[in-house]
BAPA-722063 format. One line per field, with one value per residue (C-alpha): residue in one letter; residue number from 0; z, y, x negated. Coordinates in nm, 3 decimals. Layout:
<nodes>
res: [A,...]
n: [NUM,...]
zz: [Z,...]
yy: [Y,...]
xx: [X,...]
</nodes>
This chain:
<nodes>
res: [X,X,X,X,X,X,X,X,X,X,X,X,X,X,X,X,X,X,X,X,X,X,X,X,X,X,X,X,X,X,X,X,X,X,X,X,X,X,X,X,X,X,X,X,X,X,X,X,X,X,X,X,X,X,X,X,X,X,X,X,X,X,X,X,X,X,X,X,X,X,X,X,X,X,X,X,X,X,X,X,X,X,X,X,X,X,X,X,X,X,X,X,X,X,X,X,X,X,X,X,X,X,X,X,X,X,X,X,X,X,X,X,X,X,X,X,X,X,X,X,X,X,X,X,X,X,X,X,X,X,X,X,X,X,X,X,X,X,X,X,X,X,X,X,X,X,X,X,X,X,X,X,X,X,X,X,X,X,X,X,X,X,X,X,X,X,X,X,X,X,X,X,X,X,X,X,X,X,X,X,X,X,X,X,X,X,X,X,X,X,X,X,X,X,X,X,X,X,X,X,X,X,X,X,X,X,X,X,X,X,X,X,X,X,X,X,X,X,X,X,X,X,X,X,X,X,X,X,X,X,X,X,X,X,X,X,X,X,X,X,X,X,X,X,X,X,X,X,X,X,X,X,X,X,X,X,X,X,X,X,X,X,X,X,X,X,X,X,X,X,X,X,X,X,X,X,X,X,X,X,X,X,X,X,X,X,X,X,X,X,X,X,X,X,X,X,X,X,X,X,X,X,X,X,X,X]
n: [0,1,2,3,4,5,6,7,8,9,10,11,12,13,14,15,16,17,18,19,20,21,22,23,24,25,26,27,28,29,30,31,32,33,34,35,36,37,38,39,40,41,42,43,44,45,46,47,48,49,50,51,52,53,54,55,56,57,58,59,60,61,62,63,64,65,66,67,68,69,70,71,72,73,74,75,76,77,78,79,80,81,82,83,84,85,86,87,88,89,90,91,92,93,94,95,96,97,98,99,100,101,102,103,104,105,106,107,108,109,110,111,112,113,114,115,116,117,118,119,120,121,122,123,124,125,126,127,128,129,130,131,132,133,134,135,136,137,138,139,140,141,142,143,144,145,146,147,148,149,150,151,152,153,154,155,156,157,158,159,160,161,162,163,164,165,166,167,168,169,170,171,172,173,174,175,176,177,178,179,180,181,182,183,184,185,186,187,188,189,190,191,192,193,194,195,196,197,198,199,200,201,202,203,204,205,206,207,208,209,210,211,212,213,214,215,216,217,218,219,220,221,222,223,224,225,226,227,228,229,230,231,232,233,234,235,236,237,238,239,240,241,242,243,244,245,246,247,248,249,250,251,252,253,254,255,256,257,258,259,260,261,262,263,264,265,266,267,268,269,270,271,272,273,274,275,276,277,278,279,280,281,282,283,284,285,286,287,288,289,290,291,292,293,294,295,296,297,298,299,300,301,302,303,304,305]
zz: [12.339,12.710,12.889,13.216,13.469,13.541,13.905,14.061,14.163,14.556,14.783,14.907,14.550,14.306,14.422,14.241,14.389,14.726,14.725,14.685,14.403,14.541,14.239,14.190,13.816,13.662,13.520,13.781,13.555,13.629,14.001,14.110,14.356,14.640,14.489,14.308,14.602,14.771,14.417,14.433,14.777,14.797,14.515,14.726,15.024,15.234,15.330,15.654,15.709,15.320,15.345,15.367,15.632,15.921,15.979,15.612,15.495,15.182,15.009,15.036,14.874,14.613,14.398,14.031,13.666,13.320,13.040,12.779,12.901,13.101,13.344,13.586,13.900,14.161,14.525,14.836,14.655,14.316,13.986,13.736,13.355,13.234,13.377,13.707,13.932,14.281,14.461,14.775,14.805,15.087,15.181,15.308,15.460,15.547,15.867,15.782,15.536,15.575,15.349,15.092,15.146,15.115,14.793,14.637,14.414,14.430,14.159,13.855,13.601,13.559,13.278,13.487,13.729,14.130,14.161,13.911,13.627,13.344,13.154,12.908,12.531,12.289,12.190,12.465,12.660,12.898,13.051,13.254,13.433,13.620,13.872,13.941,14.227,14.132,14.454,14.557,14.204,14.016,14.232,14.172,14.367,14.572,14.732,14.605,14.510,14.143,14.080,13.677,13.493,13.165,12.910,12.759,12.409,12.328,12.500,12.819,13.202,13.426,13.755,13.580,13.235,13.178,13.198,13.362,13.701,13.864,13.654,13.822,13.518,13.384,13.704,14.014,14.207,14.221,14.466,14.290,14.351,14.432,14.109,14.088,13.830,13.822,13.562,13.469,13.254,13.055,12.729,12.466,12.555,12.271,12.190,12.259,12.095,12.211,12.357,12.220,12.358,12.716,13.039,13.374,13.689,14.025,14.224,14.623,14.894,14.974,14.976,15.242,15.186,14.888,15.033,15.035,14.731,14.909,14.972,14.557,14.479,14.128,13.871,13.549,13.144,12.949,12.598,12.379,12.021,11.658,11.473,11.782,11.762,11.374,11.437,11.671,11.595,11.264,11.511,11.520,11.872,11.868,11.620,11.596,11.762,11.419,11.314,11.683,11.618,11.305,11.430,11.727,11.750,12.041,11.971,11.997,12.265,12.574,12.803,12.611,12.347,12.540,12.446,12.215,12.453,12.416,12.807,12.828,12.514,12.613,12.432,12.263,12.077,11.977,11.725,11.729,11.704,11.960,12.194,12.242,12.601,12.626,12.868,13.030,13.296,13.526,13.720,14.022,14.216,14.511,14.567,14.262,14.201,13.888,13.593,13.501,13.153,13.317,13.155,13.394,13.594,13.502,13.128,12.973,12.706,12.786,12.740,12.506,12.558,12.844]
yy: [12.632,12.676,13.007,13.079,13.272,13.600,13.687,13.934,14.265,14.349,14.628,14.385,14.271,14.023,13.708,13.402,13.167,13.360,13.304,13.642,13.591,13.548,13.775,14.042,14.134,13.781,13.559,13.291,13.023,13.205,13.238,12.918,12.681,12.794,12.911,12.585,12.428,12.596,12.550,12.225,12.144,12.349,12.117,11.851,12.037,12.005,12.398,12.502,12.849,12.926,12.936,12.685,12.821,12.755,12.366,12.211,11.989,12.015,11.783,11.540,11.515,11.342,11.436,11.381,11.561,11.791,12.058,12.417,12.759,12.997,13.274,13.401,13.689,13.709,13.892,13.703,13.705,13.596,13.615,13.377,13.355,13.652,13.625,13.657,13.907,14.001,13.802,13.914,13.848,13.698,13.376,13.159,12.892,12.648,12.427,12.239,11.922,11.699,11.920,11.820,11.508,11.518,11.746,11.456,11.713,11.593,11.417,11.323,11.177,11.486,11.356,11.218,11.429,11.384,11.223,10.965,10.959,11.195,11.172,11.435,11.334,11.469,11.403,11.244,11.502,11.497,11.801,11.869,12.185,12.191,12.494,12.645,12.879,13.213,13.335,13.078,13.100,12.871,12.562,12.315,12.399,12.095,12.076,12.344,12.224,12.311,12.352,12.311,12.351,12.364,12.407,12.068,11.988,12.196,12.548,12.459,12.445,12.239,12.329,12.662,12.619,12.534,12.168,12.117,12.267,11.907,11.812,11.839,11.710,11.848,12.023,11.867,11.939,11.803,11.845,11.867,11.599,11.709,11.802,12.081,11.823,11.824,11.622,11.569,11.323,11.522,11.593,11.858,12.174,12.362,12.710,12.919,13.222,13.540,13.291,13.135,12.767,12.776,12.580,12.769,12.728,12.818,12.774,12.711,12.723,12.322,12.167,12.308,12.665,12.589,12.651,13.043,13.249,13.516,13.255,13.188,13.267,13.268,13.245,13.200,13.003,12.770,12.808,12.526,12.577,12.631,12.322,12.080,12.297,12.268,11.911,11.848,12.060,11.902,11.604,11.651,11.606,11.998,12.165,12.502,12.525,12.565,12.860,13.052,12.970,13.136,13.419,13.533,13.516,13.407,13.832,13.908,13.760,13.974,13.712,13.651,13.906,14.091,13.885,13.677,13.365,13.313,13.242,13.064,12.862,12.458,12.264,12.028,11.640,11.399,11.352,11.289,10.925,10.896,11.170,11.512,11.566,11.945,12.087,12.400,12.542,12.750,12.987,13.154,13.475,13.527,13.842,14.020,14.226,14.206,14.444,14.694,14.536,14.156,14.005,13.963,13.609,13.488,13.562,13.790,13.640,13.499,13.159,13.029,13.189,13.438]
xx: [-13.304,-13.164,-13.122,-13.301,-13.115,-13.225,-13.287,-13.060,-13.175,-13.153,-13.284,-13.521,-13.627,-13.542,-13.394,-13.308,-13.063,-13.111,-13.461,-13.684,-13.937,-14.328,-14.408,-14.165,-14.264,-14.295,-14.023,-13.861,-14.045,-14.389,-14.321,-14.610,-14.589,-14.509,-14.157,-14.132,-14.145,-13.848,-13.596,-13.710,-13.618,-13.305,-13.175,-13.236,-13.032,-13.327,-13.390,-13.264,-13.120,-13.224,-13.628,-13.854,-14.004,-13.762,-13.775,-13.823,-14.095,-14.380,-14.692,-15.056,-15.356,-15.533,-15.831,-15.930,-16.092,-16.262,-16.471,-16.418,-16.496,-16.366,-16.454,-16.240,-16.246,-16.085,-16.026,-15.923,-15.600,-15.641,-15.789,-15.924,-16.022,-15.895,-15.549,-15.569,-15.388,-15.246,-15.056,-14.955,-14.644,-14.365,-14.516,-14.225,-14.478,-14.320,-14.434,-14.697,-14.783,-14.492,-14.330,-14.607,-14.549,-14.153,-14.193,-14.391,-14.553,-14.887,-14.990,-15.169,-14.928,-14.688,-14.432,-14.147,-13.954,-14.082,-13.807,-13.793,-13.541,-13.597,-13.940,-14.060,-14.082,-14.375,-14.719,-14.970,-15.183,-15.452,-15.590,-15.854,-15.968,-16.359,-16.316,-16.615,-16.766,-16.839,-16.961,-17.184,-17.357,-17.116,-17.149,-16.844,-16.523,-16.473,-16.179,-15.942,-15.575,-15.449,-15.097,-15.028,-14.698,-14.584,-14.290,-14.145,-14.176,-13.828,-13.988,-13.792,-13.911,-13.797,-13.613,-13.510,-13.359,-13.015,-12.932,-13.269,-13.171,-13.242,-13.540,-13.915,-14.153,-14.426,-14.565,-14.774,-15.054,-15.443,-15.716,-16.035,-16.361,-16.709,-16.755,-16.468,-16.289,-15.916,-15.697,-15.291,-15.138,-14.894,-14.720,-14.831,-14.612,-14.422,-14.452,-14.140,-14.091,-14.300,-14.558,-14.908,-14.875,-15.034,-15.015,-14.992,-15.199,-15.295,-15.615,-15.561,-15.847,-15.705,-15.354,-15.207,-15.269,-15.004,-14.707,-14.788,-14.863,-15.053,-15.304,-15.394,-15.771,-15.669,-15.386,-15.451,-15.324,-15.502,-15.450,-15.426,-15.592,-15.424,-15.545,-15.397,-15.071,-15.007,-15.053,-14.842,-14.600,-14.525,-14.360,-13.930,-13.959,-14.094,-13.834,-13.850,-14.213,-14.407,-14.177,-14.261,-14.657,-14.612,-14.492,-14.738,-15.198,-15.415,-15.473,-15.123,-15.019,-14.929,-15.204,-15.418,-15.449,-15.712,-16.002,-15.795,-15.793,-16.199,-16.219,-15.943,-15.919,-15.951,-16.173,-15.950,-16.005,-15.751,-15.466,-15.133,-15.103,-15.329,-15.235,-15.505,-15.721,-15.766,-16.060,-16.154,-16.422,-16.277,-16.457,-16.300,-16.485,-16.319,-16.537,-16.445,-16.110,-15.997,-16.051,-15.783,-15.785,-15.698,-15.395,-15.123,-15.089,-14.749,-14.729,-14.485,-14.319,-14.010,-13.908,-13.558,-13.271,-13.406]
</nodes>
């Protein structure tokens, strides 16, 4: 279980390695993209003048796809099943899609870092997200990018917990087909300890609007179900996972507690031989400001060791 920095406090807000956090009351691991993006090209010495908006580079498309349930609101700014919430926040945009295309960050198959090298371990997943238009009477969401990212099979996130500072798996970026369909190749994701297992993600207008968090139409967590957890979490690579599960409820939790995950549990088939696909429908209204009673977008709970 690794420790996660905590960002230091400054009279212009929290900052993490220099870098002010997009969303000033979420963990640095909850953060999104567009901060992702600027960790992972600082540790590649790439930033100039300490933001990636003064001469850097970031990402290019590619499109794939899913099925579950989920609802999801959201103003010009964000929402989305349940979790969504504001983000306006300092954009840092950097100049323009070479940077996407330096980051590497689009992709499907998420388990190795964007740079090569280290590979996550654990139990095959595939997971699949259909985003669909609210405002235009559910219609698929063609086009809009989805960032996803997830904890490791040991409760750790790459990038930001100790020892995994220059590690990029289990995160990328998809630009959903006609049909609103988005899919990554990943790894089941343990369950850390104040936390129902989830994975994270972001809904874009299209891939370059990325590189700025005020520009998310919705934030949101899918939640994977109990049965596929158990399971999985039997496996040594996940030690210390089944004792967590034990110990918090799809009703507990600080996310999705409010509804006890219904829009935002995945439909989920598999086993763990042959590795689980987990599916959800997404839908996004970008007219619609979120309820009062939303859960927040990043998460709460904190990860090992925070």
């Amino acid at each position: 279980m690794s420790r996660i920095p905590e960002p230091t406090p400054t009279p212009q807000g929290p900052m993490y390695e220099g870098r002010l956090l997009d969303r000033a009351d979420e963990e640095v691991v909850d953060q999104g993209v567009a901060f992702d993006l600027r960790t992972l090209m600082s540790r590649r010495g790439l930033l100039i003048g300490g933001g990636l908006g003064l001469g850097a580079v970031v990402l290019a498309a590619c499109a794939p796809g899913a099925t579950g349930s989920s609802s999801t609101t959201a103003t010009p700014t964000p929402s989305a099943t349940g979790t969504a919430s504001d983000t306006n926040s300092p954009g840092q945009n950097p100049n323009g899609p070479d940077v996407l295309d330096e980051a590497g960050i689009i992709r499907q198959d998420i388990r190795s870092s964007i740079d090569g090298g280290a590979t996550a371990d654990g139990v095959p997943l595939s997971f699949e997200l259909q985003i669909l238009d609210l405002a235009n009477g559910g219609v698929p969401f063609a086009g809009v990018a989805v960032y996803a990212w997830h904890c490791n099979a040991q409760g750790e996130y790459s990038l930001y917990s100790s020892g995994l500072e220059d590690v990029s798996y289990l995160r990328g970026v998809q630009v959903a087909d006609d049909d609103g369909r988005v899919s990554f190749t990943s790894v089941f994701p343990g369950c850390y300890s104040g936390r129902w297992p989830h994975i994270h993600f972001e809904v874009y207008p299209d891939a370059t609007a990325i590189t700025d968090a005020s520009n998310a139409i919705a934030t949101s967590q899918l939640a994977l179900p109990e049965d596929a957890c158990s399971a999985v979490y039997a496996e040594t690579a996940y030690s210390g996972s089944a004792d967590n599960l034990a110990r918090i409820s799809l009703t507990s939790d600080n996310v999705f507690g409010d509804d006890g995950g219904v829009s935002q549990l995945a439909t989920t088939t598999g086993s763990v031989t042959g590795g689980y696909t987990a599916t959800l429908v997404v839908g996004v209204d970008t007219t619609t400001t979120p309820s009062a009673g939303a859960a927040p977008t990043g998460g709460g709970g904190r990860p090992p060791g925070s």
